[in-house]
VOZA-698900 format. One record per atom (N, C-alpha, C): residue in three letters; atom name; x, y, z. Coordinates in steps of 0.1 Angstrom, whole numbers, plus 5000, padded with zeros to 4 digits. Layout:
<sites>
(site 'ALA'; 'CA'; (X; Y; Z)) ...
</sites>
This chain:
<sites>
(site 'UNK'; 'N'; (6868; 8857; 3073)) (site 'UNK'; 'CA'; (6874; 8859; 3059)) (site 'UNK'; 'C'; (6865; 8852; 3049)) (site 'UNK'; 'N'; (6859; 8839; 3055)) (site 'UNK'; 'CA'; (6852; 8837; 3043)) (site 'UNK'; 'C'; (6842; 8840; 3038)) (site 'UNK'; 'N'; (6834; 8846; 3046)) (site 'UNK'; 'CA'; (6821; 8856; 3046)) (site 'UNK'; 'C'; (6826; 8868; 3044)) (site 'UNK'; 'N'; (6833; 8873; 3039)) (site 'UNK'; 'CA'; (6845; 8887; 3040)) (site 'UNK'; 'C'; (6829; 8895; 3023)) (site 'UNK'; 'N'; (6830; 8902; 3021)) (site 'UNK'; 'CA'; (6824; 8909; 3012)) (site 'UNK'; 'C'; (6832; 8907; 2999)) (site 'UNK'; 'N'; (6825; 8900; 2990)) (site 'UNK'; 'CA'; (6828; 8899; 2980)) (site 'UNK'; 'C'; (6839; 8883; 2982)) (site 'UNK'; 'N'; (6842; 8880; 2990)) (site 'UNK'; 'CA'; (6847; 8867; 2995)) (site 'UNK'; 'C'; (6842; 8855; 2984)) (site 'UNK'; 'N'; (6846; 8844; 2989)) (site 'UNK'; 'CA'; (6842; 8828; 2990)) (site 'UNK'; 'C'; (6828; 8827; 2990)) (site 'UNK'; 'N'; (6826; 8830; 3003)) (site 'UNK'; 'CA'; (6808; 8826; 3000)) (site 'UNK'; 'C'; (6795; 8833; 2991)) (site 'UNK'; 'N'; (6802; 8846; 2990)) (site 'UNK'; 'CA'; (6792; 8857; 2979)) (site 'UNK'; 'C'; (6795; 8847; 2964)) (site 'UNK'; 'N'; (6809; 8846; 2962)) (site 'UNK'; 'CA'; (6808; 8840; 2953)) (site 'UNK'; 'C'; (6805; 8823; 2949)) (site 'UNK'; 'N'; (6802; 8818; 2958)) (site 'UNK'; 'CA'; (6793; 8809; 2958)) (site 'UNK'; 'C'; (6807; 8796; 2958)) (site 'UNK'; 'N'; (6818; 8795; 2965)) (site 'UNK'; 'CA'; (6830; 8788; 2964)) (site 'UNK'; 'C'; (6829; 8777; 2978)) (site 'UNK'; 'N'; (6833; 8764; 2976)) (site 'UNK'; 'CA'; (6828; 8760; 2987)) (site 'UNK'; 'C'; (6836; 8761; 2999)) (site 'UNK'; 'N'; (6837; 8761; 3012)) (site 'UNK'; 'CA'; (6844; 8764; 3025)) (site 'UNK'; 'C'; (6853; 8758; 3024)) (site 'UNK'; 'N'; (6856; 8738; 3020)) (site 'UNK'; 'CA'; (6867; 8734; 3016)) (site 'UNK'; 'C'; (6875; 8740; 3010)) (site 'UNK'; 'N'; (6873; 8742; 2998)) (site 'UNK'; 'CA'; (6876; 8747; 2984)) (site 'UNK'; 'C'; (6886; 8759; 2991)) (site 'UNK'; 'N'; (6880; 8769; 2995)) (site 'UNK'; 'CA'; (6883; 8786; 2999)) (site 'UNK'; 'C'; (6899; 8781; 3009)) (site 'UNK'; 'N'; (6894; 8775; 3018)) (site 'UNK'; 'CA'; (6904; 8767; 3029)) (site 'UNK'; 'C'; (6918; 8761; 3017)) (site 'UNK'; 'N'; (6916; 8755; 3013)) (site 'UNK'; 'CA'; (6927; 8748; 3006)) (site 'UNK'; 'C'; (6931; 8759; 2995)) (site 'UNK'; 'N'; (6927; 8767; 2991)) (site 'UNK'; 'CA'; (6931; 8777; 2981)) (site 'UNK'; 'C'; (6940; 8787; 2990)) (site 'UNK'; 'N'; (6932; 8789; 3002)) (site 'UNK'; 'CA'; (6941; 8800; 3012)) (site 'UNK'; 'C'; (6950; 8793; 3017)) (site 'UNK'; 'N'; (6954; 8779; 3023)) (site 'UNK'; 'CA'; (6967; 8777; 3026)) (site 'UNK'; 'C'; (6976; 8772; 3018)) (site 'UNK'; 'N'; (6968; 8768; 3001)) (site 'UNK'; 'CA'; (6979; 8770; 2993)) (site 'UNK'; 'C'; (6986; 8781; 2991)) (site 'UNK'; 'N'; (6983; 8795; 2990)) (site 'UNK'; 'CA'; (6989; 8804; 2990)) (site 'UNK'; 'C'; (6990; 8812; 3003)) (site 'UNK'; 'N'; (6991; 8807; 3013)) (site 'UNK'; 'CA'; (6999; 8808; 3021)) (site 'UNK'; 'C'; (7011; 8802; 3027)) (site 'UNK'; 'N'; (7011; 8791; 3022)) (site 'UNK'; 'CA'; (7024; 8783; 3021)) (site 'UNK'; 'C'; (7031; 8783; 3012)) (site 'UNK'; 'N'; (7025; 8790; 3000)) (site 'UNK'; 'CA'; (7035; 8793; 2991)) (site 'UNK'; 'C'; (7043; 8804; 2994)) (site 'UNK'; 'N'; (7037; 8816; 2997)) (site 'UNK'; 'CA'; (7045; 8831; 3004)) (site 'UNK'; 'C'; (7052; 8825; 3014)) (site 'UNK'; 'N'; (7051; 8818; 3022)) (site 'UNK'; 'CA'; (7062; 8813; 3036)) (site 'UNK'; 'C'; (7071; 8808; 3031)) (site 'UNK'; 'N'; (7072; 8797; 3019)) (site 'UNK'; 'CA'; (7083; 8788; 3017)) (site 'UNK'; 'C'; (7096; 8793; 3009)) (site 'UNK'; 'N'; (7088; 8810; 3003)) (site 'UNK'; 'CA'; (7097; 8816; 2992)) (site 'UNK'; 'C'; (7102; 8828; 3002)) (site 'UNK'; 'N'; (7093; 8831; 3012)) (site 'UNK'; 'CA'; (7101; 8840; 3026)) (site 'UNK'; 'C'; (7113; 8833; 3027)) (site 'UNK'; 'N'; (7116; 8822; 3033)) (site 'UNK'; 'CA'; (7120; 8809; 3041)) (site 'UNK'; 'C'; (7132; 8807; 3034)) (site 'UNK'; 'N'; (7133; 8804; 3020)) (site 'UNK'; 'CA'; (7140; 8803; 3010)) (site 'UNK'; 'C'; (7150; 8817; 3007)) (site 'UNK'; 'N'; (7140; 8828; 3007)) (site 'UNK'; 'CA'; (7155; 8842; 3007)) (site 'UNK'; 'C'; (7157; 8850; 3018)) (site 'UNK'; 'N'; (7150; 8842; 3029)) (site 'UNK'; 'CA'; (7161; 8848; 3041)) (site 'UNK'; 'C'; (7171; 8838; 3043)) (site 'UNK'; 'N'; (7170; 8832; 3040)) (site 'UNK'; 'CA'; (7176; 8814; 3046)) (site 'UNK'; 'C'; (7190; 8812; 3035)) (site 'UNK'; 'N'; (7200; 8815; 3032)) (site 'UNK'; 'CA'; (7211; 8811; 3018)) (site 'UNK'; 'C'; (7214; 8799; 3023)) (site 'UNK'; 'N'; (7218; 8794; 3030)) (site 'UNK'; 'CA'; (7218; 8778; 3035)) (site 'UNK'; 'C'; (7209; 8771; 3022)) (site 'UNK'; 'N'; (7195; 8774; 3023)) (site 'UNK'; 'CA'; (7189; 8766; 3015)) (site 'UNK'; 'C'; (7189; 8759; 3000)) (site 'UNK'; 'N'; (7196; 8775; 2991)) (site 'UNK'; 'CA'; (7200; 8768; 2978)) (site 'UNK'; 'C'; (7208; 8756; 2978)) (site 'UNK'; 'N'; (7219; 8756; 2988)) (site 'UNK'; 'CA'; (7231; 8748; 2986)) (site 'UNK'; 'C'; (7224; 8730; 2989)) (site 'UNK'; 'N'; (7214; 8735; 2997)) (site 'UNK'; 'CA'; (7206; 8718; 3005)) (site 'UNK'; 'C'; (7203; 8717; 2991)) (site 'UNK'; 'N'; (7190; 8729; 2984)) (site 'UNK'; 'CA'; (7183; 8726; 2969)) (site 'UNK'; 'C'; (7190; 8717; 2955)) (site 'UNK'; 'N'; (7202; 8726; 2956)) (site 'UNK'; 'CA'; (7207; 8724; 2945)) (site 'UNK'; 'C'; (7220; 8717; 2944)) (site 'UNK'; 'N'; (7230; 8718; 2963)) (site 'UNK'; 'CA'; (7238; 8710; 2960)) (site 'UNK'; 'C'; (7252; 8717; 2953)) (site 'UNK'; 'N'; (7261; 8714; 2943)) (site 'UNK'; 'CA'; (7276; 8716; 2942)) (site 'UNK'; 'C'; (7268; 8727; 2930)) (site 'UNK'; 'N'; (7257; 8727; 2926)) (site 'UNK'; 'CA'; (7251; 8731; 2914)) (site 'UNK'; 'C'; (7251; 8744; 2920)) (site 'UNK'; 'N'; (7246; 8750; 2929)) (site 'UNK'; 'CA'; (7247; 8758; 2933)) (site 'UNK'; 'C'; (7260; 8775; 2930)) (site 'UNK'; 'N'; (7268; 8764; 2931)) (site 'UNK'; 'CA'; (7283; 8773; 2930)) (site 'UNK'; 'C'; (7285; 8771; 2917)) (site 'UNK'; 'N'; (7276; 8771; 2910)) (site 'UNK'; 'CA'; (7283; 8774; 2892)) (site 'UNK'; 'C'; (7270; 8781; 2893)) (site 'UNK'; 'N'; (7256; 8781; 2895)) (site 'UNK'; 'CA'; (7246; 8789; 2891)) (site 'UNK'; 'C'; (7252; 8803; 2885)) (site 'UNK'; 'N'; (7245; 8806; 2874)) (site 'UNK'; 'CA'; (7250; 8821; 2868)) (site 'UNK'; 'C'; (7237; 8828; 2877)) (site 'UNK'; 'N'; (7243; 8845; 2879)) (site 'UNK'; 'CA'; (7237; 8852; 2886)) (site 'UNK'; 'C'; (7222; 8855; 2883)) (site 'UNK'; 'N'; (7221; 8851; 2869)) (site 'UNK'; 'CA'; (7206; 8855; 2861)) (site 'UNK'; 'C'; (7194; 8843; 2869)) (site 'UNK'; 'N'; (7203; 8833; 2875)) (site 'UNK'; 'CA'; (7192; 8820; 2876)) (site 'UNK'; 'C'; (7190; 8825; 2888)) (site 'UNK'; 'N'; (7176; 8828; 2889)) (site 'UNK'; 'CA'; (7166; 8829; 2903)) (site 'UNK'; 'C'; (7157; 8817; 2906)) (site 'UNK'; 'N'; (7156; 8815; 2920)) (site 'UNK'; 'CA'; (7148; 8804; 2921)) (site 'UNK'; 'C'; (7132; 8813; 2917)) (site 'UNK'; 'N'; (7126; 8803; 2917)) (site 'UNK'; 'CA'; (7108; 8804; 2903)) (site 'UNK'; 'C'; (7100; 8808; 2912)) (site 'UNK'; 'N'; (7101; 8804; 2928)) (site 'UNK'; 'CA'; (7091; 8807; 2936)) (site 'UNK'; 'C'; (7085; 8794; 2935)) (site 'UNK'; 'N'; (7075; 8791; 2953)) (site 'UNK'; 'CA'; (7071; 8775; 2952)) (site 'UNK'; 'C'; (7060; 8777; 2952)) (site 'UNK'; 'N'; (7055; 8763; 2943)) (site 'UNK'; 'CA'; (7046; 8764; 2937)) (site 'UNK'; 'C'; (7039; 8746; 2949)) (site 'UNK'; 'N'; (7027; 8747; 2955)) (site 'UNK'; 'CA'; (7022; 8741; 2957)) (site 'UNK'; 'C'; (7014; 8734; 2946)) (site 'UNK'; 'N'; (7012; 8720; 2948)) (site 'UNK'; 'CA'; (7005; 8713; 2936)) (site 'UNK'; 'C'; (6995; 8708; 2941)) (site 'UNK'; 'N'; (6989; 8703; 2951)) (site 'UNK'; 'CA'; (6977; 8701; 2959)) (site 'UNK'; 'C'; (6975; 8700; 2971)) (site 'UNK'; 'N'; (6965; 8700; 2979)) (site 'UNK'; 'CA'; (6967; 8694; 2994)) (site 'UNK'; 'C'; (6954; 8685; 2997)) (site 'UNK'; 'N'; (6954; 8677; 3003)) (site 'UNK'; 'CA'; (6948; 8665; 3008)) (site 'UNK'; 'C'; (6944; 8665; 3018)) (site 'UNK'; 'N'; (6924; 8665; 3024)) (site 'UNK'; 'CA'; (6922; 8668; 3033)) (site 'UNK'; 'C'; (6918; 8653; 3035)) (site 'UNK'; 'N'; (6919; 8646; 3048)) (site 'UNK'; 'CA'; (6916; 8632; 3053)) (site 'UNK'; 'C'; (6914; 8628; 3067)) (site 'UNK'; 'N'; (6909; 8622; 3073)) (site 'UNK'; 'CA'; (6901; 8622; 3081)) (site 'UNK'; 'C'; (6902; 8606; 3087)) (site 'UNK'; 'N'; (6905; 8600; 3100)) (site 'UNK'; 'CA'; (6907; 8585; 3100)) (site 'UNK'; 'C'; (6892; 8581; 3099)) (site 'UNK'; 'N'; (6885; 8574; 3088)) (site 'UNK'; 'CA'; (6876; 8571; 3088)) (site 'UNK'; 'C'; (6872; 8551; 3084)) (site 'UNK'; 'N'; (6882; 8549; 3089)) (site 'UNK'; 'CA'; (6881; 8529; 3093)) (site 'UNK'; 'C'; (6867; 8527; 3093)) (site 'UNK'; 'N'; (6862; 8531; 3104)) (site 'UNK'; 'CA'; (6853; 8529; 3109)) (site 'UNK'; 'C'; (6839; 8533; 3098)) (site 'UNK'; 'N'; (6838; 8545; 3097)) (site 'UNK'; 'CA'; (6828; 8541; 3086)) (site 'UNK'; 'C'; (6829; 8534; 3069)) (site 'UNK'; 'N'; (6842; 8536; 3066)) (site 'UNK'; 'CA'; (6845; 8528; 3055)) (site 'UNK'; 'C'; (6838; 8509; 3059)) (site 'UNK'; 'N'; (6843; 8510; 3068)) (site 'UNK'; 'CA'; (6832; 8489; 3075)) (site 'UNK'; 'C'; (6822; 8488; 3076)) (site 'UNK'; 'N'; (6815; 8501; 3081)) (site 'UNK'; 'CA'; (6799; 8501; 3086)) (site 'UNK'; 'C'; (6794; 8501; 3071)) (site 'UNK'; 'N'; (6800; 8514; 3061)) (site 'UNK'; 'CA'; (6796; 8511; 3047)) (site 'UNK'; 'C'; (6796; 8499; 3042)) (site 'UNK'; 'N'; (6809; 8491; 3040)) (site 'UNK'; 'CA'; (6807; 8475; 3036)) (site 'UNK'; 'C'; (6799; 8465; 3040)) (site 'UNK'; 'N'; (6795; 8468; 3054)) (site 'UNK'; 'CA'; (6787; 8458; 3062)) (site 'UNK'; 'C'; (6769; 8462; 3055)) (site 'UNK'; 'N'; (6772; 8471; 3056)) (site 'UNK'; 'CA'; (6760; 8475; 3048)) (site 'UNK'; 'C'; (6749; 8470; 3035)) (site 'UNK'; 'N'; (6763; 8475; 3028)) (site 'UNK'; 'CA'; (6764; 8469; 3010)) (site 'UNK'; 'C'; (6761; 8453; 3010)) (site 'UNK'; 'N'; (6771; 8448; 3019)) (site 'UNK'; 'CA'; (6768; 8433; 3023)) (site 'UNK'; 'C'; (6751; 8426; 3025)) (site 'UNK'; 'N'; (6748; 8434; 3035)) (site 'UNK'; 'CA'; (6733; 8438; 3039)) (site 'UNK'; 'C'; (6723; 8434; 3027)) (site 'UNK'; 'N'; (6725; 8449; 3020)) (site 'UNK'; 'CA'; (6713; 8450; 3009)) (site 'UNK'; 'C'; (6717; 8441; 2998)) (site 'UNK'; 'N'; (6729; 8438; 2996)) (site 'UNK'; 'CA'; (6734; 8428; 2986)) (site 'UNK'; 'C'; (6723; 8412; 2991)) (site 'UNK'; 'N'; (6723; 8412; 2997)) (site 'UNK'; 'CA'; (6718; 8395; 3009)) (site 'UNK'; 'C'; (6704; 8397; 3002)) 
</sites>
């Protein structure tokens, strides 16, 4: 997909980048699936609010705000400071 023609990499997007764009919007389509098969869910969302909502109020669709890729990296975060230490000396 990300070599796909006309994709990510033609346009010059980085593999993180393309990655985190595609499961933002893919977790966005799942959570708004999830949400109107599911009617349970308004009442968790919204609560007693729920049962007054007027017919017109739709939920907006979810909207992902970022995602955070990380990695346990202890270990070179110390080797770096031991370092710094180093050339600091």
């Amino acid at each position: 997909m990300y070599e796909a023609p006309d994709g990510p990499f033609e346009n010059q997007i980085a593999p993180a980048f393309a990655l985190k764009e595609q499961l933002i919007t893919e977790i966005e389509k799942k959570l708004d699936i999830f949400y109107r098969d599911n009617k349970w869910v308004e009442e968790e969302l919204y609560g007693e609010d729920s049962k007054n909502k007027k017919k017109t109020d739709v939920y907006g669709g979810t909207k992902v705000a970022d995602i955070v890729f990380s990695f346990n990296n202890a270990r070179l975060i110390t080797s770096l400071r031991a370092r710094g230490q180093c050339i600091a000396a």
